[in-house]
C-alpha positions in Angstrom: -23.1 52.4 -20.0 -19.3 51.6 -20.2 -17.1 55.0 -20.6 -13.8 53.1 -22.3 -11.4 55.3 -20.5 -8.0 55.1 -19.9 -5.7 54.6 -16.6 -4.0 57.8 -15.2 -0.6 57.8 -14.9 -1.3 57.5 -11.2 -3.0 54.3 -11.5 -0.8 53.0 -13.8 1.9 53.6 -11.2 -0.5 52.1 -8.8 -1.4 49.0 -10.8 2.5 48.2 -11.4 2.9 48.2 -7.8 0.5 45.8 -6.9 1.8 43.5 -9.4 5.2 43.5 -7.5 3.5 43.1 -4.4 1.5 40.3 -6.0 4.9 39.2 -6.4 6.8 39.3 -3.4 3.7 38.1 -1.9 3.7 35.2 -3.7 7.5 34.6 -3.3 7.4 34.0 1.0 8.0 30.5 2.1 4.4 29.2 3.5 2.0 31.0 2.2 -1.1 29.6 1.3 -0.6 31.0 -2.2 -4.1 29.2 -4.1 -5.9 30.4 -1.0 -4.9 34.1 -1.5 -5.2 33.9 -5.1 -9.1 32.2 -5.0 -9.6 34.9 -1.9 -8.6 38.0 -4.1 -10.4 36.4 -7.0 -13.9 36.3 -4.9 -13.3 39.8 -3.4 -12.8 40.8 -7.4 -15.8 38.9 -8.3 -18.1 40.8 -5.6 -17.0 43.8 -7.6 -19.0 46.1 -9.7 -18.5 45.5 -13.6 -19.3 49.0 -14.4 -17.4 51.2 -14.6 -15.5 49.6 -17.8 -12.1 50.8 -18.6 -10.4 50.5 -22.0 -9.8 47.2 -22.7 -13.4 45.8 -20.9 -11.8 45.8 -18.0 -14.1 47.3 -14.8 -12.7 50.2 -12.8 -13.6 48.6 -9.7 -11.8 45.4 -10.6 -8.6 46.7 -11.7 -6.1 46.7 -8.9 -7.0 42.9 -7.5 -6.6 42.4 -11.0 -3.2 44.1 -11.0 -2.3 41.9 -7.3 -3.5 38.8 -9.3 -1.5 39.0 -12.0 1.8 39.4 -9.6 0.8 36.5 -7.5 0.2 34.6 -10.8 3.9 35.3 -12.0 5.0 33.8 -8.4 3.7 30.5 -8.8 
């Protein structure tokens, strides 16, 4: 059963991290970016979906989700 709760301020802090490492990351010259991004998306696949947070989102998916959303804004 999903809970629905909220990010603490330390993973919020944590989650806007990883986007600008998603980021900066996705910014260096050579990088396979689409093979990072499909690798961090099968990791967050193999994740449990429960926990949910608020929003649907699940606990355990949360910070590839926060990488993936930096690496996304680099392309």
């Amino acid at each position: 059963m999903a809970n629905n709760r909220l990010f603490t301020p330390y993973e919020q802090g944590l989650s806007a991290a990883l986007v600008l490492i998603g980021k900066a990351l996705g910014s260096t010259p050579g990088l396979d970016l689409d093979g990072l991004i499909a690798s961090a998306e099968r990791l967050q696949a193999s994740m449990p979906q429960e926990p949910k947070m608020q929003g649907g989102q699940g606990e355990h998916q949360a910070a590839l989700s926060s990488l993936l959303s930096g690496l996304e804004a680099a392309r």
